[in-house]
PAKOL-82012 format. One line per 4 residues: their letters; for each residue x, y, z of N, C-alpha, C, CB. Coordinates in steps of 0.02 Angstrom, whole numbers. Glycine has a CB too. Layout:
A = X/Y/Z/X/Y/Z/X/Y/Z/X/Y/Z  ...
! end
This chain:
XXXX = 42/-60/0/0/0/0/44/62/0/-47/0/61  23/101/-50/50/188/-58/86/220/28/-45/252/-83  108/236/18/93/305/111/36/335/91/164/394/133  27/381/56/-23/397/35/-80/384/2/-11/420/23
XXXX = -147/420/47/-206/392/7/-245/461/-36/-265/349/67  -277/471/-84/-297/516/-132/-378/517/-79/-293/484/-229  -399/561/-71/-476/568/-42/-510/601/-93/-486/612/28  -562/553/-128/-627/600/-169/-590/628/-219/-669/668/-124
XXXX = -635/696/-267/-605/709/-318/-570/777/-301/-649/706/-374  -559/808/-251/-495/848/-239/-435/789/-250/-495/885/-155  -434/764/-216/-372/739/-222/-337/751/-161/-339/765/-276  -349/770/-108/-320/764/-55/-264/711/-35/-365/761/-22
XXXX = -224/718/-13/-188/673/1/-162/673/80/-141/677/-48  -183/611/118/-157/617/175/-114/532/194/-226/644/227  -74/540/246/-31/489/272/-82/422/283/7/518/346  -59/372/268/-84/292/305/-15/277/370/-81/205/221
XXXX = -64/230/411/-151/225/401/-160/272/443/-198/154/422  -243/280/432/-290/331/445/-347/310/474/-306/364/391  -383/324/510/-451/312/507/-494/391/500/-470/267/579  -518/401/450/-553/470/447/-629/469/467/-547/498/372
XXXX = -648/537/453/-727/530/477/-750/586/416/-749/560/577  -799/575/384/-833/605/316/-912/644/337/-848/529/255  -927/701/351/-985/723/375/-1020/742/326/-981/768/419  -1078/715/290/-1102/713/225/-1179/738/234/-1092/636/192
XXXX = -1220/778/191/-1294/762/181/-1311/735/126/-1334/812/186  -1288/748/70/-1298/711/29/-1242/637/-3/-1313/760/-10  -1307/598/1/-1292/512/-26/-1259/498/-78/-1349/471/-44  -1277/537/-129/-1270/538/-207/-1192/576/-203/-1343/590/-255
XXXX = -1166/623/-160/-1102/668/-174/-1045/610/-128/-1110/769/-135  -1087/582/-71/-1046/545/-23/-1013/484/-84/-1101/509/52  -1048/432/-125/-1044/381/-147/-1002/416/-208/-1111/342/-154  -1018/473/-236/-961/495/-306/-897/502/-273/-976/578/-351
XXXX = -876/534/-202/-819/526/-175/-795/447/-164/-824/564/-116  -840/411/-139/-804/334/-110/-804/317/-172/-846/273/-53  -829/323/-222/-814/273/-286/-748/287/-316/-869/282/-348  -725/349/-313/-651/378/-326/-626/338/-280/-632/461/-314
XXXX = -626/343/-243/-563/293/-177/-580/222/-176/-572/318/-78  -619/195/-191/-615/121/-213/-592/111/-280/-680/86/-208  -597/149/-332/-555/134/-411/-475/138/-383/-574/210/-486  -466/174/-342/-389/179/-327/-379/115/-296/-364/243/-278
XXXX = -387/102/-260/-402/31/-210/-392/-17/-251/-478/18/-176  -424/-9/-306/-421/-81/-346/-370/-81/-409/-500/-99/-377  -347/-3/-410/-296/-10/-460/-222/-37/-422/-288/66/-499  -251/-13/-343/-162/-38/-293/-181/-98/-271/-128/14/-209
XXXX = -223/-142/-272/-252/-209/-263/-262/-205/-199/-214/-269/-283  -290/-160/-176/-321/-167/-105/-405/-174/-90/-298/-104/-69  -404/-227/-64/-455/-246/-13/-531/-203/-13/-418/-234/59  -567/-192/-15/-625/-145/7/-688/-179/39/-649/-106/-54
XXXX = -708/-142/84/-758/-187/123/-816/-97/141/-706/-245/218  -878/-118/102/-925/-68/129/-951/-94/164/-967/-36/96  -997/-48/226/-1034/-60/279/-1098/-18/274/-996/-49/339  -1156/-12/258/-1197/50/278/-1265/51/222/-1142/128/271
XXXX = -1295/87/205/-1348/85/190/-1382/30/139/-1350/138/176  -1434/-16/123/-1447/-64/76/-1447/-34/-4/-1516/-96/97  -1473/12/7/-1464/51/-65/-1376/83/-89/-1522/126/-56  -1361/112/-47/-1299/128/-52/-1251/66/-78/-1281/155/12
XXXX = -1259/16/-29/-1222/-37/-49/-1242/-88/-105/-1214/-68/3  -1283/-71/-131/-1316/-102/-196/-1274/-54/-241/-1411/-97/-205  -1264/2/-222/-1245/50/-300/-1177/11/-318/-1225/157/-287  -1152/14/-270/-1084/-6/-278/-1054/-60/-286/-1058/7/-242
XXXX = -1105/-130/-266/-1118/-176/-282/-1101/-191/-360/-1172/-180/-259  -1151/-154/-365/-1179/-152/-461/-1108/-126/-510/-1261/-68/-480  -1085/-81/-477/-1009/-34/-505/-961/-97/-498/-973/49/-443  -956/-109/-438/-871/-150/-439/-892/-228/-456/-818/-149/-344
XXXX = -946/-239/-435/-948/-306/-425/-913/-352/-369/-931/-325/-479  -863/-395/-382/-848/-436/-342/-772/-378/-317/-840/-522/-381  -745/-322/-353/-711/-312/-313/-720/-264/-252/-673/-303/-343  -770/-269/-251/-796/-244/-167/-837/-303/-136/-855/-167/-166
XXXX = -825/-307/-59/-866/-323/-9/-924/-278/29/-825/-341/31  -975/-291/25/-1035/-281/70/-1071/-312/99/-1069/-258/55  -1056/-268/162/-1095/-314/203/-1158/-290/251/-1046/-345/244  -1202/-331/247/-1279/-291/255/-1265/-276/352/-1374/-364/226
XXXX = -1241/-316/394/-1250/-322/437/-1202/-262/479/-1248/-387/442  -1240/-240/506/-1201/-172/564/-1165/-207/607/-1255/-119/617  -1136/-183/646/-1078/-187/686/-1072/-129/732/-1019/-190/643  -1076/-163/797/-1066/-110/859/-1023/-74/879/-1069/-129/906
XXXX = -1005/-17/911/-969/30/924/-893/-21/950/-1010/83/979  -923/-72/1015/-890/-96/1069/-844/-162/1020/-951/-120/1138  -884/-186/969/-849/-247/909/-809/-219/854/-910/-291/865  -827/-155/847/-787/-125/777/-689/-138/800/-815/-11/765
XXXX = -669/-128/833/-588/-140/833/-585/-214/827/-545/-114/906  -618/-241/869/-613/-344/865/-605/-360/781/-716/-399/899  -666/-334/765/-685/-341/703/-644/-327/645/-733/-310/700  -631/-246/653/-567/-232/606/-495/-276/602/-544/-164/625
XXXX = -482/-297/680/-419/-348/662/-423/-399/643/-381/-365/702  -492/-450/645/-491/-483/618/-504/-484/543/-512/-506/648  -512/-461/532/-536/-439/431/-443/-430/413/-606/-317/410  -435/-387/464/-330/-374/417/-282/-432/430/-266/-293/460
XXXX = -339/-452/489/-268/-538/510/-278/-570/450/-291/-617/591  -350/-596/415/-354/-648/375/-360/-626/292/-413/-689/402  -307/-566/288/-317/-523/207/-275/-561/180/-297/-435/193  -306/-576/120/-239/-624/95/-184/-580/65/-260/-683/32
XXXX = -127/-640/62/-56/-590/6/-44/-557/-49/-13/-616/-16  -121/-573/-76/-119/-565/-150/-132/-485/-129/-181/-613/-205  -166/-456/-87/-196/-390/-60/-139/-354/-33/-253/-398/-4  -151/-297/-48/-106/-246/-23/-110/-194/30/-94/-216/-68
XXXX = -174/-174/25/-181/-142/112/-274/-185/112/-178/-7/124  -306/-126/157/-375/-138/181/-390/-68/180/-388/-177/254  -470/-79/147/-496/-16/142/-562/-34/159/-487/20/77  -595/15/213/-677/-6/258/-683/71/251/-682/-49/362
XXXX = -748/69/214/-798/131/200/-879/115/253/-817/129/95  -876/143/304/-924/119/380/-988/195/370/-854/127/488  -1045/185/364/-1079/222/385/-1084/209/455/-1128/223/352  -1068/274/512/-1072/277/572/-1127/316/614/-1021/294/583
XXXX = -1124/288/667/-1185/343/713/-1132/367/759/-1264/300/765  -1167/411/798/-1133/432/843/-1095/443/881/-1138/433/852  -1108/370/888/-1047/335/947/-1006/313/929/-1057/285/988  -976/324/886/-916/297/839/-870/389/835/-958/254/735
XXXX = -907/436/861/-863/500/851/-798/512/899/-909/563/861  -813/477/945/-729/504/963/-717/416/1019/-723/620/1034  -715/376/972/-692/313/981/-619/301/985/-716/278/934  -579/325/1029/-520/335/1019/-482/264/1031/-501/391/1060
XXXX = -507/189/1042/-478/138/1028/-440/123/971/-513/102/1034  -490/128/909/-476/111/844/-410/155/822/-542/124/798  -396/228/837/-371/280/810/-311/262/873/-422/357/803  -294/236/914/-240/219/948/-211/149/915/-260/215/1022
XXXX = -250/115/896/-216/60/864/-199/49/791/-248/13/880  -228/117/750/-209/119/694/-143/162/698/-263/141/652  -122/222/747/-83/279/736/-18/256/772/-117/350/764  -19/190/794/57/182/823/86/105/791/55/181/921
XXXX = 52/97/758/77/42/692/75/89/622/11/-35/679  136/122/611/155/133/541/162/98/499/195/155/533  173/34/507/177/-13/436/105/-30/419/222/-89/446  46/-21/482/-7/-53/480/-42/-9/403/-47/-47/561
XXXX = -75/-75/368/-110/-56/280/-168/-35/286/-122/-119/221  -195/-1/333/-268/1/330/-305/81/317/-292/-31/403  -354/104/299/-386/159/297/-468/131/324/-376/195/217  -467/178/352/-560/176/375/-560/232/377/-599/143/448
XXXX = -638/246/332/-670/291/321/-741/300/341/-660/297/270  -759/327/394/-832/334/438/-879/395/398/-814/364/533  -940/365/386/-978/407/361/-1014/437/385/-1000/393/330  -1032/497/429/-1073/524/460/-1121/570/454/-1051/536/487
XXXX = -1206/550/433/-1248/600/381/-1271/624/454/-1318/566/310  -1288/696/412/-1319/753/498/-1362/761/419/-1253/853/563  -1435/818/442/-1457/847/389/-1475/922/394/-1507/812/370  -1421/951/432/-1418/1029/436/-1339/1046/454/-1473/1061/499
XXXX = -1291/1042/441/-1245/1047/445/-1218/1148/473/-1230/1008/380  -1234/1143/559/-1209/1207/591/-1142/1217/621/-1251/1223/641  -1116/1270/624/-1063/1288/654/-1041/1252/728/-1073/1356/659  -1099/1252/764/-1092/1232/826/-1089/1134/812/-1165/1271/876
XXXX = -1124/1111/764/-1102/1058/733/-1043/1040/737/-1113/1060/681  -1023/1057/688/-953/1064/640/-897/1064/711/-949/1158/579  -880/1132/766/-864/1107/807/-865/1081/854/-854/1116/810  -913/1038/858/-925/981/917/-895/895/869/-1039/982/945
XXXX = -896/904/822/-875/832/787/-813/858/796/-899/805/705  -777/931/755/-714/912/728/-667/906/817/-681/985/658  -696/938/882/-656/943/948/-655/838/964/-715/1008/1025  -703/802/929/-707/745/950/-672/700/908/-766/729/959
XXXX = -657/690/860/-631/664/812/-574/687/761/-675/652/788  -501/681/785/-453/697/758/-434/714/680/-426/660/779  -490/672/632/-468/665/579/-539/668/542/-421/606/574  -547/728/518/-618/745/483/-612/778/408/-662/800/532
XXXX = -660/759/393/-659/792/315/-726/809/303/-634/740/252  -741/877/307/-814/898/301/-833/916/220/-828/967/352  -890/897/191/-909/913/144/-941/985/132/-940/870/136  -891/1025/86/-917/1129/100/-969/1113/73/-875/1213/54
XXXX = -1048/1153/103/-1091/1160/71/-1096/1218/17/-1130/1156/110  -1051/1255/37/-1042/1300/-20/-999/1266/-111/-990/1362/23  -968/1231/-76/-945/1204/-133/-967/1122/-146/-869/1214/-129  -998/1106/-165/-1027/1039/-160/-980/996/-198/-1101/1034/-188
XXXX = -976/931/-168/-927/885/-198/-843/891/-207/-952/881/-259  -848/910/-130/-773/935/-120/-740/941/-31/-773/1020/-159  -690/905/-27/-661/901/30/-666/962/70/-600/882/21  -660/999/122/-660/1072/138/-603/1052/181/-732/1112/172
XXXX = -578/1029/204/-517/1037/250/-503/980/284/-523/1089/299  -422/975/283/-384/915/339/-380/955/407/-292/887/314  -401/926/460/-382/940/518/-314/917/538/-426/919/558  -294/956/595/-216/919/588/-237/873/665/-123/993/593
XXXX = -192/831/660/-211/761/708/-193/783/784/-156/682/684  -261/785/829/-275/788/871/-228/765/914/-321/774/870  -217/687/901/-193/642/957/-92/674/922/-232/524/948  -106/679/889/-16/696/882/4/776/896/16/678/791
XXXX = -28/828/925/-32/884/961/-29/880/1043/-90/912/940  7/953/1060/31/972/1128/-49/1001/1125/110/1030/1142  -90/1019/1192/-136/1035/1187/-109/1115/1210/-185/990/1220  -38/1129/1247/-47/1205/1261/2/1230/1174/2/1236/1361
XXXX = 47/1212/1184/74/1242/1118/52/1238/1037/133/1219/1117  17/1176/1041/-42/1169/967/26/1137/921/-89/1272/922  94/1141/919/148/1095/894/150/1016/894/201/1111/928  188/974/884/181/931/876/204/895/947/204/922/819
XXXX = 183/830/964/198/805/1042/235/741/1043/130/793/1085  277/717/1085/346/687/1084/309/604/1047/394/685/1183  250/583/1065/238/533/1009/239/518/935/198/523/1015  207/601/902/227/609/834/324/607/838/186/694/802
XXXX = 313/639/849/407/674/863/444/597/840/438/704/984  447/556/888/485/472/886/452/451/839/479/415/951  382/456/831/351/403/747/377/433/698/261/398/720  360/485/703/403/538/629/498/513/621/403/661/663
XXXX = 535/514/690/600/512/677/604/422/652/648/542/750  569/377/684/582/318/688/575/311/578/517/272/756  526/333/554/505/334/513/563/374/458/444/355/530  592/416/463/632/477/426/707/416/430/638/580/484
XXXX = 728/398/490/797/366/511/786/284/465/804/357/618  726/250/460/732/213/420/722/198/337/712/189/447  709/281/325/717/290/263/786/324/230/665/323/251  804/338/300/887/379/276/945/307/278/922/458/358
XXXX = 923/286/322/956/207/321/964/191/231/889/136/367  901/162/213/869/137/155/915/169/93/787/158/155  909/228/103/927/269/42/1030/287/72/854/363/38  1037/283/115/1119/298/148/1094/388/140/1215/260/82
XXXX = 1078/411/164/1052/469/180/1080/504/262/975/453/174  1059/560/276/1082/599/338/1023/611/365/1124/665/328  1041/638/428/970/658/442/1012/698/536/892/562/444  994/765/587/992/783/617/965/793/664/1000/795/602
XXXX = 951/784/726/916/803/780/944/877/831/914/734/819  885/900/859/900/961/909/862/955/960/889/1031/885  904/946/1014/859/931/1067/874/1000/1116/878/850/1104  831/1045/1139/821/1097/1168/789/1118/1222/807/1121/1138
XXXX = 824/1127/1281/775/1152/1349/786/1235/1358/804/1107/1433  741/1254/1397/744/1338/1432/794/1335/1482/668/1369/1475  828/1377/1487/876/1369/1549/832/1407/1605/961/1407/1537  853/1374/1650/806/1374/1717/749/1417/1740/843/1383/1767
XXXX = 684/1366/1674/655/1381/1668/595/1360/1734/660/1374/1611  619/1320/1767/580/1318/1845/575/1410/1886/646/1252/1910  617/1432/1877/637/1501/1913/560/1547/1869/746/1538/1885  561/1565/1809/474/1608/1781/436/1567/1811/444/1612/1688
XXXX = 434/1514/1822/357/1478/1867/354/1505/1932/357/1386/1882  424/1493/1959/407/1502/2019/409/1567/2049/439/1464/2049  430/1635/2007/432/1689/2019/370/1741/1990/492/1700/2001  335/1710/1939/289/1745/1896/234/1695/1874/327/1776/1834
XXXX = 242/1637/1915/174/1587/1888/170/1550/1836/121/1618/1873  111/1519/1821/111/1464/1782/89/1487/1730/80/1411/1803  67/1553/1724/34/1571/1642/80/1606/1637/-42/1608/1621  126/1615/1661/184/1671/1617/222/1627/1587/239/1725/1663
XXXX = 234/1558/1611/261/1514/1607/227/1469/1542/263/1491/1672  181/1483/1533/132/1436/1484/141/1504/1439/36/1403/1515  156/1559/1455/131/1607/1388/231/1593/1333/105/1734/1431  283/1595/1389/338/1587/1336/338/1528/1336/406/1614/1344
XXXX = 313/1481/1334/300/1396/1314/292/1406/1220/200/1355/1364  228/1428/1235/185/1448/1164/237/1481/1128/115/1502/1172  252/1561/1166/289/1589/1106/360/1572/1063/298/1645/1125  403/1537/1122/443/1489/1112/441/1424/1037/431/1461/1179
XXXX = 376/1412/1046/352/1356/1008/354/1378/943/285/1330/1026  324/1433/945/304/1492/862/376/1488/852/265/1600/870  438/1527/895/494/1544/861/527/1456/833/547/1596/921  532/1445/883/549/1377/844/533/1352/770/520/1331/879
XXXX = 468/1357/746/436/1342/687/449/1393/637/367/1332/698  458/1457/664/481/1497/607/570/1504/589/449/1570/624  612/1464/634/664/1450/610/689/1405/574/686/1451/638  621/1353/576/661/1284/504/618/1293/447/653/1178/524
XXXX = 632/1247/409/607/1227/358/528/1187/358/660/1190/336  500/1181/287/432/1150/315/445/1085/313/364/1166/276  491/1064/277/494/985/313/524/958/377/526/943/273  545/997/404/567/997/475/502/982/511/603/1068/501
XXXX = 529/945/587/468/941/625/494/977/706/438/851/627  444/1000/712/469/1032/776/411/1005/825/475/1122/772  415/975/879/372/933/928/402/987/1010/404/822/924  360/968/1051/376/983/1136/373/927/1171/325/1032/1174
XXXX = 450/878/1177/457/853/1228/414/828/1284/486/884/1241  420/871/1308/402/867/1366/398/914/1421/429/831/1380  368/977/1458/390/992/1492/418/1093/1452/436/925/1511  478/1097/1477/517/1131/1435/551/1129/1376/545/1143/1457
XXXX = 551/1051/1353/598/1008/1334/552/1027/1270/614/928/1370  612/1036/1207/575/1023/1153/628/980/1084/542/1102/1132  594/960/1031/634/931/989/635/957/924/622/870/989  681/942/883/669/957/816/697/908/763/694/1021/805
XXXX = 694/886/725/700/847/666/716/865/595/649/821/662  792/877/583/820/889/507/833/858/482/859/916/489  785/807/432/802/762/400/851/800/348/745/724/377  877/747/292/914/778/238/1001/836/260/843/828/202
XXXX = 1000/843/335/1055/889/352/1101/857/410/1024/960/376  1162/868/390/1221/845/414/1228/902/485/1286/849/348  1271/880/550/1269/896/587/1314/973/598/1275/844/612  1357/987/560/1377/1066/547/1321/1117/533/1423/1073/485
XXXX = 1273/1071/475/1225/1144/443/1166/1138/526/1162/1121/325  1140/1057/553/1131/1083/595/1131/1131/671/1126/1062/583  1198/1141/672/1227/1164/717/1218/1247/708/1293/1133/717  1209/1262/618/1207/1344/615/1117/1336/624/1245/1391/522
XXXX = 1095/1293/610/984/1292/616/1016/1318/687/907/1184/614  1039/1278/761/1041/1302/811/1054/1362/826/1067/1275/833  1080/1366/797/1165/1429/816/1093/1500/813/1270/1439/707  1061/1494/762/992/1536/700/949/1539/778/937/1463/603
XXXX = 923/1492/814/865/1511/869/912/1522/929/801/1447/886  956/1490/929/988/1520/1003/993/1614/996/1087/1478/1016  1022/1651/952/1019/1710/932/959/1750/916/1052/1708/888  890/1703/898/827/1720/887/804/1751/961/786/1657/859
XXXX = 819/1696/998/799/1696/1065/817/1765/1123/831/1632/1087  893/1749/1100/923/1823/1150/896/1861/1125/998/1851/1155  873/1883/1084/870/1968/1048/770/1965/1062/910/1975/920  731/1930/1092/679/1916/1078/649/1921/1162/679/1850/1032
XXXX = 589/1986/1141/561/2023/1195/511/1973/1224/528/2092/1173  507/1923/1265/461/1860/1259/371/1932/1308/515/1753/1333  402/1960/1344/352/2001/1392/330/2084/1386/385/1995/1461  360/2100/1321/352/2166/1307/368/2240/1340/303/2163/1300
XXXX = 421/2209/1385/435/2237/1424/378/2255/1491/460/2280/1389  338/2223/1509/285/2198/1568/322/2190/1608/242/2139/1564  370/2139/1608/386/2081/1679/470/2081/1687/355/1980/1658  482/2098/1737/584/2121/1718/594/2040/1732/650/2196/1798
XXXX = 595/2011/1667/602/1958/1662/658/1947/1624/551/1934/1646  727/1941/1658/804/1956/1613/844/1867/1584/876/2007/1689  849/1881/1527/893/1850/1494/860/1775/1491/964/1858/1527  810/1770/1472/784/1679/1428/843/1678/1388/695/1670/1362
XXXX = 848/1607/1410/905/1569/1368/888/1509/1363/974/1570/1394  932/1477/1310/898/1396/1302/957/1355/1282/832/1386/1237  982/1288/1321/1021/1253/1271/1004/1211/1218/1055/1223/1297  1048/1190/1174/1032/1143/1129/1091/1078/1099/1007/1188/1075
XXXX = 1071/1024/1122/1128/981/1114/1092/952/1036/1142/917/1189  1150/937/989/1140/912/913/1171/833/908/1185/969/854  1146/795/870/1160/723/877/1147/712/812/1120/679/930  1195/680/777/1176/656/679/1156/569/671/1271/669/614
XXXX = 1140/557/613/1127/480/582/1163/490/532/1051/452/561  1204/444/505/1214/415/557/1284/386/603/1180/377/543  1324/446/612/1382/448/635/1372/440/723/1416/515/607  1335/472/760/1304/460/819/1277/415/844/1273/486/826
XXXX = 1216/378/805/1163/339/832/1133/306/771/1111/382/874  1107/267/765/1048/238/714/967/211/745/1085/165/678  966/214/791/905/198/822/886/264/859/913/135/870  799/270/845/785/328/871/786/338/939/735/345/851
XXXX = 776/284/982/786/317/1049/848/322/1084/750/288/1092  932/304/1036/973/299/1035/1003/364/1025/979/258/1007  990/398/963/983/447/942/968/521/982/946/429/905  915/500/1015/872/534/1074/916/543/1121/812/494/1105
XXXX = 940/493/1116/989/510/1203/1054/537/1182/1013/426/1260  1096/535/1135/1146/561/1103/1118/637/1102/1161/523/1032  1070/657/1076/1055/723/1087/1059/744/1145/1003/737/1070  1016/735/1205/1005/740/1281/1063/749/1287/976/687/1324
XXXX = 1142/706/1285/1180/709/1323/1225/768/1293/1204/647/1337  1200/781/1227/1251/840/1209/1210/907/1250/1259/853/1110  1155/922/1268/1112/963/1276/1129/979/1364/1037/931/1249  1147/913/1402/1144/902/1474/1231/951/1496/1139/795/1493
XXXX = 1270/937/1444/1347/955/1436/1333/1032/1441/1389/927/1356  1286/1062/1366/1292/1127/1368/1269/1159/1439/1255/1151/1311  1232/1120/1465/1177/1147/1531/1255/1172/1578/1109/1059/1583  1278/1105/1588/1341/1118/1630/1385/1153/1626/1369/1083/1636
XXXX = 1380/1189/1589/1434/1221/1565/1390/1293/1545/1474/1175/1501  1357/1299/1584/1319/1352/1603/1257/1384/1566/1362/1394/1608  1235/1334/1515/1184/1359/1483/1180/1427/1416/1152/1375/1540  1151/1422/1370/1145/1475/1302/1203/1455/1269/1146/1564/1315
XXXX = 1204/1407/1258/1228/1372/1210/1220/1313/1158/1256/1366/1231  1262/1289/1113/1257/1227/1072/1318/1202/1077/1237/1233/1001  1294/1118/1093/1340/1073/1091/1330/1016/1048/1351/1055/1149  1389/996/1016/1388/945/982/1402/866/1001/1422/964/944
XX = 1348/828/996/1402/754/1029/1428/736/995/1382/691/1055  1468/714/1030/1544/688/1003/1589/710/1019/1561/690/946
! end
């Protein structure tokens, strides 16, 4: 199966696997989208299994014939994961991923079993796609599904027969900084390090804390403390590239990910926010809040490490060095 899957006739393209959710009123625009994503399906020899209306599943019936499955019988909120593994345990070899098109109710909106066991198996071949008809589609709608369900694709009523937007994935977000969170961070690196392997490729890490950043908590509180969290986060993202990933650790702790760059050019990316940082009014002059500083220890692939949590710690320990050595700085391991 592709990494990527094409959604409908935009053409969207998002990462496998997935499990999405489709908020539709009309039947006739829902089924012209799934029929696009099952022709793809069957041109990559994957699997398809509909679930949901008798008419619906007659249309499609009639279109593919035998290369779709339907099946008349529903399936409960509490059986749908049982269910899904068993359908991918027994796919045969000749198949290349699994594709389940589910008309859903309700209780299937923020089912976060399924979407934990699809999002931490990257090799896993599967897409599910949940169909969810409302027949007034309101604002207050719109955000009560998209706060429940990570991965939505609403149909614009202004523009009919057309994706309106990827949400970005809930479960792989910091909830105060809105960046990416140390689970994406390791799936993304685990993922980047075995393609740089593959290809004999490079690839960089930056691992970065606030220097004693316990002292703004404990002198000015926890929202002064949560406000240069955030702004911190922004500068970070406006110093790399867009294929860079920039995640938050943990804590103070944050990471970054240069694929494609050797550990010198990463060392000037560092060298670029450590200097961002000093010169950078985090309080507007509000709070005589003197001298934020941050270290950053750099670690390469694959002269350093080859395993990502190997990797991880090669960073840390270049990062733990600069600390000691008094902090607002970059260190290199090695």
């Amino acid at each position: 199966m592709n990494m990527y899957i094409k959604l409908g006739h935009e053409s969207i393209e998002i990462e496998l696997p997935v499990h999405a959710l489709y908020i539709y009123q009309d039947s006739k625009e829902l089924l012209s989208n799934i029929v696009t994503m099952i022709t793809e399906a069957n041109d990559r020899q994957e699997k398809c299994i509909f679930i949901g209306k008798e008419n619906d599943g007659k249309v499609l019936k009639d279109k593919f014939r035998k290369q779709i499955t339907v099946i008349k019988k529903r399936i409960r909120a509490a059986d749908f994961v049982p269910w899904i593994k068993k359908e991918y345990d027994k796919l045969p070899k000749s198949y290349n991923g699994l594709r389940i098109f589910f008309e859903c109710s309700e209780e299937f909106l923020n089912y976060e079993d399924i979407l934990d066991d699809l999002t931490t198996q990257p090799d896993l071949r599967i897409f599910t796609l949940c169909q969810y008809k409302i027949t007034d589609i309101t604002s207050s709608q719109l955000l009560d599904a998209l706060r429940k369900h990570p991965y939505v694709f609403v149909e614009h009523l202004l523009k009919p027969n057309c994706f309106y937007s990827k949400v970005k994935y809930r479960i792989w977000l910091d909830p105060l900084t809105g960046i990416f969170n140390r689970r994406y961070f390791e799936n993304q690196l685990s993922k980047e390090l075995q393609r740089a392997a593959r290809y004999e490729h490079i690839l960089s890490i930056l691992f970065i804390d606030i220097d004693k950043f316990k002292r703004i908590n404990d002198e000015f509180g926890h929202q002064v403390g949560d406000h240069v969290l955030q702004d911190f986060s922004g500068i970070l993202e406006r110093n790399v590239r867009s294929i860079d990933v920039v995640a938050r650790y943990g804590g103070d702790e944050f990471v970054i990910l240069l694929p494609e760059t050797d550990k010198v050019h990463a060392g000037k990316t560092a060298g670029r926010i450590l200097n961002h940082i000093k010169n950078y009014d985090f309080f507007k002059n509000k709070l005589k809040v003197k001298d934020i500083s941050i270290s950053i220890g750099v670690a390469g692939f694959p002269e350093d490490a080859g395993g990502t949590y190997e990797l991880i710690k090669k960073a840390d320990k270049a990062l733990q060095r600069a600390k000691r050595e008094g902090g607002g700085k970059v260190h290199m391991y090695g």
